[in-house]
C-alpha positions in Angstrom: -5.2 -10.0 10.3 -5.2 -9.6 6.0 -1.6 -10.6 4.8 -0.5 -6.7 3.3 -0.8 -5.5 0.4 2.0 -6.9 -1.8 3.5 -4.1 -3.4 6.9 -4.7 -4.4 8.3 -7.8 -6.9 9.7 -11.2 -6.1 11.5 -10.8 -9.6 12.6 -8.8 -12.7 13.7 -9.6 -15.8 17.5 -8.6 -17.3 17.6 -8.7 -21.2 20.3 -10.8 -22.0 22.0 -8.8 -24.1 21.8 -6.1 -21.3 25.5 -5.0 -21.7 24.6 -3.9 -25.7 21.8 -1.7 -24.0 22.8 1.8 -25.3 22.6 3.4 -21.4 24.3 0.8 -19.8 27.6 0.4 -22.4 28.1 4.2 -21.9 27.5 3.6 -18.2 29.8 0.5 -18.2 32.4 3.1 -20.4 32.7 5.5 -17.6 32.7 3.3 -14.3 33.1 -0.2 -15.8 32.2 -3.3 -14.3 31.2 -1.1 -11.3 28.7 0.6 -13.3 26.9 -2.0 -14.0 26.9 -3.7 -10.7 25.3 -0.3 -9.1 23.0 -0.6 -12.0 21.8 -3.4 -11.0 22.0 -2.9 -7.6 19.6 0.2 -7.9 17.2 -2.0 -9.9 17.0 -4.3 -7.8 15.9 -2.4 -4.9 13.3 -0.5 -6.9 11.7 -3.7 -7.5 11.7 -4.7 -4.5 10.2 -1.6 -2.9 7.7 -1.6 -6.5 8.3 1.0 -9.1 10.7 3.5 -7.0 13.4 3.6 -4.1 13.7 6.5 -1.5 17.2 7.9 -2.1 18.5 10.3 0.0 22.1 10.4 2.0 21.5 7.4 4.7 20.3 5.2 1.3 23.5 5.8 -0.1 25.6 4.7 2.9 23.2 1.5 3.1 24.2 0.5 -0.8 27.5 1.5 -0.5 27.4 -0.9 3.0 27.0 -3.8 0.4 31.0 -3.3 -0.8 30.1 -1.6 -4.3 32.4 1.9 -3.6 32.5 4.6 -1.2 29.7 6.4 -0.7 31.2 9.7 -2.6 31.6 7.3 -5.2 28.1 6.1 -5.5 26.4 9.5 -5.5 28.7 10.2 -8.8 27.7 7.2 -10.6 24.1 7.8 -9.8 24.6 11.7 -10.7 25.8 10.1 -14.1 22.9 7.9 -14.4 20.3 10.8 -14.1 22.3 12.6 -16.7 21.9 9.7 -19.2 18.0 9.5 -18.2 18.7 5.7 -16.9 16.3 7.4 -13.7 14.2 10.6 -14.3 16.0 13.4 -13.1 12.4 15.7 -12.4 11.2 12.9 -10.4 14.5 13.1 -8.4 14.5 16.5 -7.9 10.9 17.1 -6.6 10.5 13.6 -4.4 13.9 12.2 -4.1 13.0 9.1 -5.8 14.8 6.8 -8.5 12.4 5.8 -11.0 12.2 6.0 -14.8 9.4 4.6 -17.4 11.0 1.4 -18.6 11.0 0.6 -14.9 7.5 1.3 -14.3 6.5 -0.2 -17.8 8.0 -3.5 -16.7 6.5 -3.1 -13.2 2.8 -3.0 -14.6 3.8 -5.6 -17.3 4.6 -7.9 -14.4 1.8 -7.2 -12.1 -1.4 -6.8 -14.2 -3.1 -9.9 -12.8 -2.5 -8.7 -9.3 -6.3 -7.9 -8.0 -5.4 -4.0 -7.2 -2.4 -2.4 -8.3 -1.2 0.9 -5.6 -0.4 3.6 -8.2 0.7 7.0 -7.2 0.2 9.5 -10.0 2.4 12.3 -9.4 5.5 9.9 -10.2 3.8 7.5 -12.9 6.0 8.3 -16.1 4.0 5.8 -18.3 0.7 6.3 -20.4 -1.6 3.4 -19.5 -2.9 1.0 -22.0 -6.4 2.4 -23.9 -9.6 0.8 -23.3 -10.8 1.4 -26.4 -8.2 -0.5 -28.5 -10.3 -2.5 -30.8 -8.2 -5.8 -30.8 -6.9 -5.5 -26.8 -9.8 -3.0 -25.3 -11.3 -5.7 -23.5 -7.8 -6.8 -21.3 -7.3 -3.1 -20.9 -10.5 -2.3 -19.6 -9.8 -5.2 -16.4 -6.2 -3.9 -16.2 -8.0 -0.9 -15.9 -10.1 -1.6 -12.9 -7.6 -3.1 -11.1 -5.8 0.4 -10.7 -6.1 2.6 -8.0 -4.3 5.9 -7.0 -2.4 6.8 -3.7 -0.5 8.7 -2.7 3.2 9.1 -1.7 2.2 7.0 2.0 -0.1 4.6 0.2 -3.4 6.3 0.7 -6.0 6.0 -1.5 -6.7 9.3 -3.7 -8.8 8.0 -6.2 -10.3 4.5 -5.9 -11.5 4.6 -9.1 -9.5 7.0 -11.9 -10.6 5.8 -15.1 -14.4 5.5 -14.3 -14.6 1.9 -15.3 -15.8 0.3 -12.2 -19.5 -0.2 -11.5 -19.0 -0.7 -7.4 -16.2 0.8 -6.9 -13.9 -0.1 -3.6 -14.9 1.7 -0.6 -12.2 4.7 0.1 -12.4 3.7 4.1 -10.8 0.3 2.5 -6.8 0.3 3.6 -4.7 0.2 0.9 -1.9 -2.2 2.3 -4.6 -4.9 3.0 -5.3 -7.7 0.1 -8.9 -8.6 1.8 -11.7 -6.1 1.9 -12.7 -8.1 4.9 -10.4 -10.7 6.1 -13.4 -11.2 9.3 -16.3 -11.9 6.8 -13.8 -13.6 4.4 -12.9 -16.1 7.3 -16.6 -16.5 8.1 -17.4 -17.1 4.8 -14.7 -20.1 4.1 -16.2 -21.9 7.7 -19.1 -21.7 6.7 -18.0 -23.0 3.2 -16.5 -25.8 4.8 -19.5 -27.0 7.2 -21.5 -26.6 3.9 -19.4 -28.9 2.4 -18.9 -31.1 5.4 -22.5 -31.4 5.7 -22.7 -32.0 1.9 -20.7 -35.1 2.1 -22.4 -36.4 5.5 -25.6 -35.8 3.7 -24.3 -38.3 1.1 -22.6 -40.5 2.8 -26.2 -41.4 4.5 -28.1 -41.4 1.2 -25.8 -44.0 0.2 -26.3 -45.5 3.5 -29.7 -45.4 3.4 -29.9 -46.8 -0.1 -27.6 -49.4 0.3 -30.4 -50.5 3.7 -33.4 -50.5 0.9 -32.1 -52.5 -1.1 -30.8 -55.0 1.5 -34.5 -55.1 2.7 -36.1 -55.1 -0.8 -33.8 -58.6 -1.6 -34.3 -60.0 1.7 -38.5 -59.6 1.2 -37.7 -60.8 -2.0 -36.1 -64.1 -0.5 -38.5 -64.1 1.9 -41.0 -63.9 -1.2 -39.7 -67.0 -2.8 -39.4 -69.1 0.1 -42.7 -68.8 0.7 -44.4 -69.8 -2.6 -41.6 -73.1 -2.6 -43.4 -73.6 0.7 -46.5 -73.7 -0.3 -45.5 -75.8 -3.7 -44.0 -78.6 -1.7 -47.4 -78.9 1.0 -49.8 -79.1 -2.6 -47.5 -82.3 -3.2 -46.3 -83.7 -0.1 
């Protein structure tokens, strides 16, 4: 089977001077210390879901599980953070997701080589870069291809919503798999390898074979040599 679709990070990145970030100190201000741990908490799970996290009651009893506060607690301080826009509050209401724009701006910053990138529309908060951009049009533009739109369960919507690709991917293709066709691709690397195999048989022989020619050639050439001193020593003999 194709390893899934990786849709989530390994990694983000926290600005150093995090606690001077204007959300965060009034955050910090109101809960403290604790504020900032559930901020980073909340991160952190977005990331590693992608650009989003399911919230809903049984979500908050799982974070609060981790020893942060009680869970009365935690849906106070994440109340307080849709009230400061650290997540978008529309988004929130209409899906029950935690998301915001600097969280999906970092996500596409951190995955733009990746070779398709699972975006769903209806919660995408950020404008994506312009193909036309004289100095960076060109990186766009692959970005660009790379994108595809799903929905809510991960299935595709639109394999292709900028109209940049000239073969697009087929829409039967399941989003959560990384190989179009893992079969064929499988196929294709044996047979890769016995060409190669066969490659380096095939020289090894040449070599072989070479190495034989000129064995022979010298040994005529001896042969050659020991003749015409033959027939030098009967003239005087």
């Amino acid at each position: 089977m194709a390893r899934p679709q990786k849709t989530g990070l390994d990694y983000f990145n926290v600005d150093t001077d995090i606690e001077s970030n204007r959300k965060v100190r009034l955050l910090m201000g109101k809960f403290g210390l604790l504020g900032l741990g559930v901020w980073l908490h909340f991160h952190n799970a977005i990331y590693a879901n992608g650009y989003y996290l399911p919230i809903d009651n049984e979500a908050i009893e799982l974070s609060a599980s981790y020893g942060l506060c009680e869970p009365e607690k935690l849906e106070e301080i994440v109340e307080y953070m849709l009230n400061k826009k650290i997540f978008n509050r529309d988004i929130y209401e209409k899906y029950n997701l935690l998301t915001s724009k600097e969280i999906q701006s970092r996500f596409l910053a951190i995955v733009y080589r990746r070779k398709k990138i699972l975006i769903n529309p209806k919660i995408w908060l950020c404008d994506f870069p312009d193909r036309n951009d004289p100095e960076t049009g060109e990186q766009n533009l692959k970005l660009l291809k790379r994108i595809i739109y799903v929905d809510i369960n991960g299935v595709i919507v639109n394999n292709d919503p900028f109209h940049v690709r000239t073969n697009p991917i087929n829409d039967n293709i399941n989003p959560i798999n990384d190989n179009i066709n893992p079969i064929n691709d499988n196929i294709n690397e044996q047979r890769r390898i016995e060409e190669r195999r066969k490659k380096c048989i095939g020289s090894a022989v040449m070599r072989q074979t070479q190495l034989l020619k000129t064995c022979e050639n010298q040994h005529c050439f001896h042969r050659k040599i020991t003749c015409k001193y033959k027939l030098i020593f009967n003239e005087f003999s």
